[in-house]
GUGUKE-162862 format. One record per residue (C-alpha): residue in three letters; y, x negated, z negated. Coordinates in nm, 4 decimals, padded with zeros to 6 digits. Layout:
# residues N
<atom residu="ala" Y="Y" X="X" Z="Z"/>
...
***
This chain:
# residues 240
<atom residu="unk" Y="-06.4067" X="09.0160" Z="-04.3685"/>
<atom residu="unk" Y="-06.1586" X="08.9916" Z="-04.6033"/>
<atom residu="unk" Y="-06.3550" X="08.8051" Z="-04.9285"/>
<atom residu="unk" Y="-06.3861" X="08.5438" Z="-04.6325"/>
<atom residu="unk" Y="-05.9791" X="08.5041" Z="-04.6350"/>
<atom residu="unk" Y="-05.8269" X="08.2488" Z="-04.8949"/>
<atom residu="unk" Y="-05.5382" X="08.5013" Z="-04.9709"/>
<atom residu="unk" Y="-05.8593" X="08.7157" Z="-05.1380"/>
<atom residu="unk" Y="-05.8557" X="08.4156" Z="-05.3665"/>
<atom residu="unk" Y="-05.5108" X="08.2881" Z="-05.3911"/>
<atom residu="unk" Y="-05.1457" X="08.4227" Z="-05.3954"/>
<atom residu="unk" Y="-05.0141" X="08.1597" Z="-05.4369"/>
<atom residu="unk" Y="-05.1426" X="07.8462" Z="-05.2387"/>
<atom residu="unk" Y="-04.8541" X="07.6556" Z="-05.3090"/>
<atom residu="unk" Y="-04.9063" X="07.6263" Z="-05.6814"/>
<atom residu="unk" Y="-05.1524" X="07.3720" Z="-05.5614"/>
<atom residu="unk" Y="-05.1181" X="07.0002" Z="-05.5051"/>
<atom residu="unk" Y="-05.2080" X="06.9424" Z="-05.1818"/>
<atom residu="unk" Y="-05.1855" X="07.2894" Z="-05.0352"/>
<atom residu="unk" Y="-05.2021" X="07.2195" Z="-04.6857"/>
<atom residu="unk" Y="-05.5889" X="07.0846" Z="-04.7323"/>
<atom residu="unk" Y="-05.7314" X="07.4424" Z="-04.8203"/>
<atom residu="unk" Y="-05.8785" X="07.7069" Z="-04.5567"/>
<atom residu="unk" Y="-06.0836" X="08.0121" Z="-04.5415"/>
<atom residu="unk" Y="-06.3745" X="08.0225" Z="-04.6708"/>
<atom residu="unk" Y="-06.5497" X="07.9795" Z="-04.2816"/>
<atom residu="unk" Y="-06.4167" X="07.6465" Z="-04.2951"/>
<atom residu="unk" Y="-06.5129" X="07.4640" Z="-04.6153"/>
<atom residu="unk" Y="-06.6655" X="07.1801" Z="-04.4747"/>
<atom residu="unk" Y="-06.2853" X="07.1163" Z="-04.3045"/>
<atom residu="unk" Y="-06.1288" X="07.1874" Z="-04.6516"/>
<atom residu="unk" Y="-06.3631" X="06.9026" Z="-04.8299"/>
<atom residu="unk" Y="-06.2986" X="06.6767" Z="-04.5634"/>
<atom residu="unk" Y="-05.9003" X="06.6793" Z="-04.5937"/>
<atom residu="unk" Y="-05.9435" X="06.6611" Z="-04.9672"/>
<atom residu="unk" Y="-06.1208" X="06.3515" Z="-04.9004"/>
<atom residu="unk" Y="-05.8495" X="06.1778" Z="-04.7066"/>
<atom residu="unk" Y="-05.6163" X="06.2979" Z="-04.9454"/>
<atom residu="unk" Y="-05.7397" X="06.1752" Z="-05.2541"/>
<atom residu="unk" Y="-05.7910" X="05.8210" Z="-05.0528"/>
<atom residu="unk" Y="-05.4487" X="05.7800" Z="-04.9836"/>
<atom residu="unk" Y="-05.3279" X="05.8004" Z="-05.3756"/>
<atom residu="unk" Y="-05.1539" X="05.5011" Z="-05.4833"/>
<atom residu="unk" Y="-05.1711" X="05.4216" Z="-05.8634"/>
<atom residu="unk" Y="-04.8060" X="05.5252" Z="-06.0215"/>
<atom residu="unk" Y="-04.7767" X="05.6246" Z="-06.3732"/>
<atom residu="unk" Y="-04.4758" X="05.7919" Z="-06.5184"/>
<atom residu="unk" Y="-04.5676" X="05.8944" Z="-06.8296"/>
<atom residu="unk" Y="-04.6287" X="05.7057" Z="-07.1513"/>
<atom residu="unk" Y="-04.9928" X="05.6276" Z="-07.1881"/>
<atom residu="unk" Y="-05.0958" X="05.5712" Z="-07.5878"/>
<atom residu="unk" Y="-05.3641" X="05.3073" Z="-07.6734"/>
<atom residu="unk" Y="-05.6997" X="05.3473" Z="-07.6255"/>
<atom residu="unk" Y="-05.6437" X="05.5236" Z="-07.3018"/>
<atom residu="unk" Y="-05.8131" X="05.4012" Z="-07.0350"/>
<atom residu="unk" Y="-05.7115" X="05.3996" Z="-06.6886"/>
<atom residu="unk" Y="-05.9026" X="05.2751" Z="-06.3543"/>
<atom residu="unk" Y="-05.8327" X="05.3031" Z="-05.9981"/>
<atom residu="unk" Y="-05.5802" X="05.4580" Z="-05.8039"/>
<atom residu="unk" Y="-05.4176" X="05.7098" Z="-06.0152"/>
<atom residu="unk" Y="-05.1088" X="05.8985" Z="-05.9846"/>
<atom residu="unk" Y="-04.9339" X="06.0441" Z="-06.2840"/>
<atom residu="unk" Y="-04.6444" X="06.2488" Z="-06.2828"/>
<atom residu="unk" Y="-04.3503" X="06.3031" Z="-06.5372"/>
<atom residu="unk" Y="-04.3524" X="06.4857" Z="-06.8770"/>
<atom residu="unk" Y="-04.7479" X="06.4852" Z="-06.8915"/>
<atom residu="unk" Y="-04.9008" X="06.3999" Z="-07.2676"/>
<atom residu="unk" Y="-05.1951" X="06.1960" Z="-07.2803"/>
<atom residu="unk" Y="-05.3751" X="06.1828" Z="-07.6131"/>
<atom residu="unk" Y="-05.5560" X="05.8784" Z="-07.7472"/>
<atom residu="unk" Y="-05.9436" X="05.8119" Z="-07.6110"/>
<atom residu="unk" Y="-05.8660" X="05.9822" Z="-07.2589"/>
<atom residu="unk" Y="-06.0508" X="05.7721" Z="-06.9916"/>
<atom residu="unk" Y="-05.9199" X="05.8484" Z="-06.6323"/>
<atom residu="unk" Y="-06.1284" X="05.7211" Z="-06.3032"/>
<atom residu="unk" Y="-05.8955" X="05.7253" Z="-05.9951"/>
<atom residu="unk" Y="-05.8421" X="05.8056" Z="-05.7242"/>
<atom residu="unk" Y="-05.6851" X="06.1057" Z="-05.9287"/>
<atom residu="unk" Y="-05.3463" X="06.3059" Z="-05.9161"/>
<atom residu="unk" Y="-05.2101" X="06.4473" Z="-06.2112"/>
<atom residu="unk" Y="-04.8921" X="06.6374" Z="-06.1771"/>
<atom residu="unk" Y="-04.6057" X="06.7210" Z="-06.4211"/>
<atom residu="unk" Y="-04.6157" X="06.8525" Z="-06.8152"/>
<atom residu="unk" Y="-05.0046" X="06.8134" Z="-06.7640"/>
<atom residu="unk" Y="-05.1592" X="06.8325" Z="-07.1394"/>
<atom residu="unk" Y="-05.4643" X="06.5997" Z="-07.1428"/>
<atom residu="unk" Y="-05.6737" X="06.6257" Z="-07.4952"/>
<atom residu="unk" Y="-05.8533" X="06.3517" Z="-07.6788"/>
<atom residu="unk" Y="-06.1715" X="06.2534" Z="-07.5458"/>
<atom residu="unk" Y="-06.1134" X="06.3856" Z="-07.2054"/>
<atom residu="unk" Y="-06.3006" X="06.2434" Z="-06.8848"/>
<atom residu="unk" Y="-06.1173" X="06.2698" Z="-06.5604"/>
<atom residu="unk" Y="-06.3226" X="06.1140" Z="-06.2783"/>
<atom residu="unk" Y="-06.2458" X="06.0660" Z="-05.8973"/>
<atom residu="unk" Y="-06.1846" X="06.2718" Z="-05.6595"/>
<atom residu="unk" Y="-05.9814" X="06.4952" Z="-05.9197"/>
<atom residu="unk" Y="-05.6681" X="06.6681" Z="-05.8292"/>
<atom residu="unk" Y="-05.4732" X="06.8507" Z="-06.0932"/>
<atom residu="unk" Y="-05.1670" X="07.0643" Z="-06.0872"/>
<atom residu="unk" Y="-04.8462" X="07.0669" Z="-06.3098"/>
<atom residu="unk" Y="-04.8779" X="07.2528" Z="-06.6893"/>
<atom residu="unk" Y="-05.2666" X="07.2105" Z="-06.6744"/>
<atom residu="unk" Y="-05.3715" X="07.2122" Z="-06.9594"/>
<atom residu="unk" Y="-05.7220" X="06.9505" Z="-06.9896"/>
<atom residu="unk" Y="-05.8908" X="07.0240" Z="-07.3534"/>
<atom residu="unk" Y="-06.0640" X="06.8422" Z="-07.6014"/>
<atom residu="unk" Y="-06.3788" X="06.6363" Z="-07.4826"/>
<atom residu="unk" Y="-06.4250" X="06.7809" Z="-07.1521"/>
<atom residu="unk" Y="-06.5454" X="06.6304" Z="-06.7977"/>
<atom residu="unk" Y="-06.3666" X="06.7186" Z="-06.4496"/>
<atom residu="unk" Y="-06.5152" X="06.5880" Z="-06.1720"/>
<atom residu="unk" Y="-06.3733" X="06.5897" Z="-05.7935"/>
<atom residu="unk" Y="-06.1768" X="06.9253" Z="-05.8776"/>
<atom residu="unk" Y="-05.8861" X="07.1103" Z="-05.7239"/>
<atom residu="unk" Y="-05.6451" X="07.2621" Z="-05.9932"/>
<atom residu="unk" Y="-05.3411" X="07.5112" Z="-05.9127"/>
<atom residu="unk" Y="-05.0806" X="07.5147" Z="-06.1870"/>
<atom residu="unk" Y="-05.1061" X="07.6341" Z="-06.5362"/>
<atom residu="unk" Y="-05.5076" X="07.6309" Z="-06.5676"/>
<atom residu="unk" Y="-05.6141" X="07.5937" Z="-06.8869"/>
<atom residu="unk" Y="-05.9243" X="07.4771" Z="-06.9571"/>
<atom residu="unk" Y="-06.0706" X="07.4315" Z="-07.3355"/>
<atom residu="unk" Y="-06.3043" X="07.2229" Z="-07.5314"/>
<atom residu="unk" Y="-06.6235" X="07.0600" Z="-07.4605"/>
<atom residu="unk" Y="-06.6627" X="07.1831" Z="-07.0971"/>
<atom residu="unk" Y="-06.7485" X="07.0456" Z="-06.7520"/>
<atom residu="unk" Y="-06.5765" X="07.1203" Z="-06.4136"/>
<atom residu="unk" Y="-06.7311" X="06.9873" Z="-06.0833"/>
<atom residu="unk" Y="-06.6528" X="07.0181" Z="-05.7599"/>
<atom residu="unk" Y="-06.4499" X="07.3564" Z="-05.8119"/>
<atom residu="unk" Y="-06.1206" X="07.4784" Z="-05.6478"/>
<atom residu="unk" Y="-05.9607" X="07.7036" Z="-05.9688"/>
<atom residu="unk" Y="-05.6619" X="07.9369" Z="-05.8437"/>
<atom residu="unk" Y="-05.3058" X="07.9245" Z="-06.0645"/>
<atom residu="unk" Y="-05.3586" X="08.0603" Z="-06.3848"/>
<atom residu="unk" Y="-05.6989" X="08.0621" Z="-06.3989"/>
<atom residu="unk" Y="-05.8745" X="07.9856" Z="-06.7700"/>
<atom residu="unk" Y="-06.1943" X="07.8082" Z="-06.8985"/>
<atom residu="unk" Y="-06.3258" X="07.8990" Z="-07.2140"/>
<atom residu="unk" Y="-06.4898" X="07.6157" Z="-07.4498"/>
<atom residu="unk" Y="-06.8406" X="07.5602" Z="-07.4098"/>
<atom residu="unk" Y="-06.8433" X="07.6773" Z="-07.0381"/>
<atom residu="unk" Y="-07.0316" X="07.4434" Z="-06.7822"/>
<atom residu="unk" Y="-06.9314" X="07.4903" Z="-06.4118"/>
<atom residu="unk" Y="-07.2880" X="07.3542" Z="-06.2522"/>
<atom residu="unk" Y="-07.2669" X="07.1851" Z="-05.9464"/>
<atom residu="unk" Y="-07.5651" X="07.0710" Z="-05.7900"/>
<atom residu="unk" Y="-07.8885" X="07.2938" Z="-05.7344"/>
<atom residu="unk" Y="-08.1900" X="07.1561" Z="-05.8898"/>
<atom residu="unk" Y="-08.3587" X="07.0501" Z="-05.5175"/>
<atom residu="unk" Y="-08.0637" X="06.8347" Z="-05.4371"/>
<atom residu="unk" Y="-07.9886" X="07.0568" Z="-05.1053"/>
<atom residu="unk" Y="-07.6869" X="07.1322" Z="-04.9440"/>
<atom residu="unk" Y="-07.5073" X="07.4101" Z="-05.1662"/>
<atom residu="unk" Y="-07.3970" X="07.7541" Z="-04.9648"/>
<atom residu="unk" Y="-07.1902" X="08.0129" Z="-05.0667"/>
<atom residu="unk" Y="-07.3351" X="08.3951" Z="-05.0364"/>
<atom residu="unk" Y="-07.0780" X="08.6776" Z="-04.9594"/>
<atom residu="unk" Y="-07.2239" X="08.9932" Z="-04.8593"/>
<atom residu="unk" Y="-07.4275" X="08.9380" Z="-04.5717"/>
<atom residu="unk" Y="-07.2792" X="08.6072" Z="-04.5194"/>
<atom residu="unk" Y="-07.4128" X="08.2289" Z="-04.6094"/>
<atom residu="unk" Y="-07.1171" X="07.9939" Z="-04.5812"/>
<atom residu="unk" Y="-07.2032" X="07.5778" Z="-04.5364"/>
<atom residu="unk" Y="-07.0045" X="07.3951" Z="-04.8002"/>
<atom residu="unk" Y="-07.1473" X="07.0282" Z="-04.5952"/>
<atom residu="unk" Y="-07.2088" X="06.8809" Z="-04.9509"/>
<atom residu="unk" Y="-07.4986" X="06.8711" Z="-05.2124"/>
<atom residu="unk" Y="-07.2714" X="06.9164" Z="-05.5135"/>
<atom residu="unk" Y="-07.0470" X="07.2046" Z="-05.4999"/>
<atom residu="unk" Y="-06.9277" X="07.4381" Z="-05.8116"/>
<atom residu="unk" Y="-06.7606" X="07.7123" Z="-05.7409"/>
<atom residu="unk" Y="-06.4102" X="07.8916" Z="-05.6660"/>
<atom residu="unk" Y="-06.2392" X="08.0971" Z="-05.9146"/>
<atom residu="unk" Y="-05.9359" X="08.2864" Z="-05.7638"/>
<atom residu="unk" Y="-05.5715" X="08.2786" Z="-05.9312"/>
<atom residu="unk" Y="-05.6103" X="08.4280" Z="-06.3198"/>
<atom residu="unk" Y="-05.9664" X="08.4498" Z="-06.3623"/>
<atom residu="unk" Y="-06.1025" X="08.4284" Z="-06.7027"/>
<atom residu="unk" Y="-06.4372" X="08.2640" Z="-06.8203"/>
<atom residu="unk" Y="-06.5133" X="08.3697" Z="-07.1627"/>
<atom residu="unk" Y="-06.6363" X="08.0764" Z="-07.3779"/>
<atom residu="unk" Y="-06.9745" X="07.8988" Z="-07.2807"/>
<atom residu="unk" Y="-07.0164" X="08.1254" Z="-06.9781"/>
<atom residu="unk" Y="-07.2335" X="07.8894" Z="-06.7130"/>
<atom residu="unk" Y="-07.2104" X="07.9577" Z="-06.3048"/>
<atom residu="unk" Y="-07.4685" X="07.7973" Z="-06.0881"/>
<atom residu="unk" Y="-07.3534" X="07.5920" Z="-05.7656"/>
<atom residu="unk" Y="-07.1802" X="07.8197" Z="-05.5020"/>
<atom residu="unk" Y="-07.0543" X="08.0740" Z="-05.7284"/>
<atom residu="unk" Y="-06.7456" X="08.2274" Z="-05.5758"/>
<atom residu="unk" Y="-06.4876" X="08.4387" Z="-05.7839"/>
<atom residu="unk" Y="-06.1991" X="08.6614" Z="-05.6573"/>
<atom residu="unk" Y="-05.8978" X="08.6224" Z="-05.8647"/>
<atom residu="unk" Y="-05.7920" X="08.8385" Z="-06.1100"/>
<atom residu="unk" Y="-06.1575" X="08.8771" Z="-06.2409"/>
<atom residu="unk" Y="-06.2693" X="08.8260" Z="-06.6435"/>
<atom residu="unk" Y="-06.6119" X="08.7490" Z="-06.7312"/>
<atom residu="unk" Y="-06.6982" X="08.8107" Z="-07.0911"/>
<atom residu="unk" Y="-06.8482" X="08.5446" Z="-07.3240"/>
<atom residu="unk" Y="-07.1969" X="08.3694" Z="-07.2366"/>
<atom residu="unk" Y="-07.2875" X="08.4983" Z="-06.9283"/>
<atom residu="unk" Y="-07.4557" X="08.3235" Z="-06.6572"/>
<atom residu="unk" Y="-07.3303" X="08.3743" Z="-06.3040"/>
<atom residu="unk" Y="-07.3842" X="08.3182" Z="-05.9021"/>
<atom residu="unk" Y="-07.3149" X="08.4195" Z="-05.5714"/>
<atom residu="unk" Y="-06.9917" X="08.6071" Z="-05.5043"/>
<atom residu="unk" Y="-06.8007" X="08.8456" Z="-05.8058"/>
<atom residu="unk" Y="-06.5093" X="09.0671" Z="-05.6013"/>
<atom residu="unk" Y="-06.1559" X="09.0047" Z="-05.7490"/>
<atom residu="unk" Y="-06.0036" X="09.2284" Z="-06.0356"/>
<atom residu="unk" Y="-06.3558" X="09.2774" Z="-06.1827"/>
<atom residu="unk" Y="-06.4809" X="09.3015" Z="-06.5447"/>
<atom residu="unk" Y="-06.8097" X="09.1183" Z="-06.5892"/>
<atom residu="unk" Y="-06.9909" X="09.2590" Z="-06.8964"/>
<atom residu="unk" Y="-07.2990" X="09.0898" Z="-07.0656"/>
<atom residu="unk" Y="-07.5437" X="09.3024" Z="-07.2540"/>
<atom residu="unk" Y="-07.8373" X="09.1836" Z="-07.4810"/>
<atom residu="unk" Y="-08.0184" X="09.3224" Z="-07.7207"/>
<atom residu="unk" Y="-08.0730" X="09.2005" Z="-08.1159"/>
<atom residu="unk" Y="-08.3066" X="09.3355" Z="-08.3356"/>
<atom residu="unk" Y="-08.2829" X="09.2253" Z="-08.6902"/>
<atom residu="unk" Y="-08.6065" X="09.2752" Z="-08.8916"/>
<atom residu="unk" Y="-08.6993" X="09.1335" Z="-09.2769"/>
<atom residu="unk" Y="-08.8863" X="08.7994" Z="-09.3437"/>
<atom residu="unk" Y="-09.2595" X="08.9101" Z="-09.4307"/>
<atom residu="unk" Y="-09.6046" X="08.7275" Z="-09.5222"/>
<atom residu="unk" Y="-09.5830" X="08.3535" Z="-09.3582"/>
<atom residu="unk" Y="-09.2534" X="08.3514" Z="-09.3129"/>
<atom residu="unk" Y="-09.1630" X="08.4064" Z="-09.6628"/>
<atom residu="unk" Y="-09.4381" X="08.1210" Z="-09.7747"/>
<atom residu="unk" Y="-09.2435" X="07.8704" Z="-09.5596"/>
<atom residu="unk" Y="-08.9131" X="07.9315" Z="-09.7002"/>
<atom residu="unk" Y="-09.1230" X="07.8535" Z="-10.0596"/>
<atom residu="unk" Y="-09.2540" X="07.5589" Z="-09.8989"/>
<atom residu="unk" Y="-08.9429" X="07.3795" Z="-09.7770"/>
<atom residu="unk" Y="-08.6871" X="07.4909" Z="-10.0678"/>
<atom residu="unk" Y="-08.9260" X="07.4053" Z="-10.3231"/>
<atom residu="unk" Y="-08.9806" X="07.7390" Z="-10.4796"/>
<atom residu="unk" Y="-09.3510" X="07.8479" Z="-10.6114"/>
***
């Protein structure tokens, strides 16, 4: 089944850090579990300037040429490669492993993530637990869940398939250029293939093929003010 193969996802597995830890989808449990002893062998070594009131904790690993703005607070153990673009007010906590010319934006979370190169992700959003393919974009506002409301063990759903992830909090995999329009939310165990867009505030799960456009539809009806409406406008704005 090919949506079971990591080439459906990725090109490119290279443009990750890491590359070696990730397999086909069969074999998740075996992917988190090199992650694991990957991220506990990083040894803290900065090589970029860090500006004050950055905060930095643990084992982390930063490489050359990234730009770390002021009010960043980094948990290790964390990798960070090269020309990495971290935003003011950024949270990076453990388990996080980014790729070079990522760009992190303003105020948002990542959480025990695996980033290819040149994701860009933008304001006010949370990332846990996801693998996101080279290229792939976050749009502000967007909220990558990660752990179902009965505190089970997450699966991922393809076809007739249910894939064990071994872990309670699991986000999801978006494939190499997918797009998340801005505050688009996926519950845990959503599964992307890459070159797929999703269009502004949708809500998604289970398994979207690759090169996909995923439209969202609602319907507004826009009526005038009448009877009690109109006598609490008066009432708050002062009017008789």
């Amino acid at each position: 089944m090919e949506e079971l193969k990591i080439s459906y996802y990725f090109d490119d597995p290279a443009s990750f850090p890491f590359a070696s830890v990730l397999c086909d989808l069969h074999f998740m449990q075996e992917y988190w579990k090199k992650k694991e002893d990957v991220v506990s062998a990083i040894k803290k070594d900065i090589r970029c300037p860090v500006p004050e009131h950055v905060v930095i904790r643990g084992e982390v690993f930063i490489d050359e040429g990234t730009i770390i703005e002021p009010f960043v607070f980094i948990v290790g153990p964390a990798y960070i490669g090269k020309n990495v673009l971290i935003r003011s007010g950024a949270w990076i906590r453990p388990g996080s492993i980014i790729g070079d010319d990522v760009v992190v934006g303003h105020g948002m979370e990542l959480k025990n993530v695996h980033l290819a190169s040149n994701v860009k992700m933008g304001t006010n959003t949370f990332v846990g637990d996801a693998i996101l393919g080279k290229g792939a974009r976050i749009g502000s506002g967007t909220i990558i869940g990660n752990r179902r409301f009965d505190q089970q063990e997450v699966q991922l759903t393809i076809g007739e398939k249910k894939i064990r992830t071994g872990k309670d909090k699991f986000g999801c995999i978006l494939g190499d250029y997918v797009r998340l329009g801005s505050n688009v939310s996926t519950a845990p165990g959503t599964v992307i293939g890459k070159h797929t867009w999703v269009y502004a505030n949708a809500t998604l799960s289970g398994f979207i093929p690759k090169d996909s456009l995923v439209k969202i539809h609602q319907t507004q009806e826009i009526v005038p003010k009448t009877g009690d409406f109109i006598l609490q406008d008066r009432d708050q704005t002062g009017e008789r």
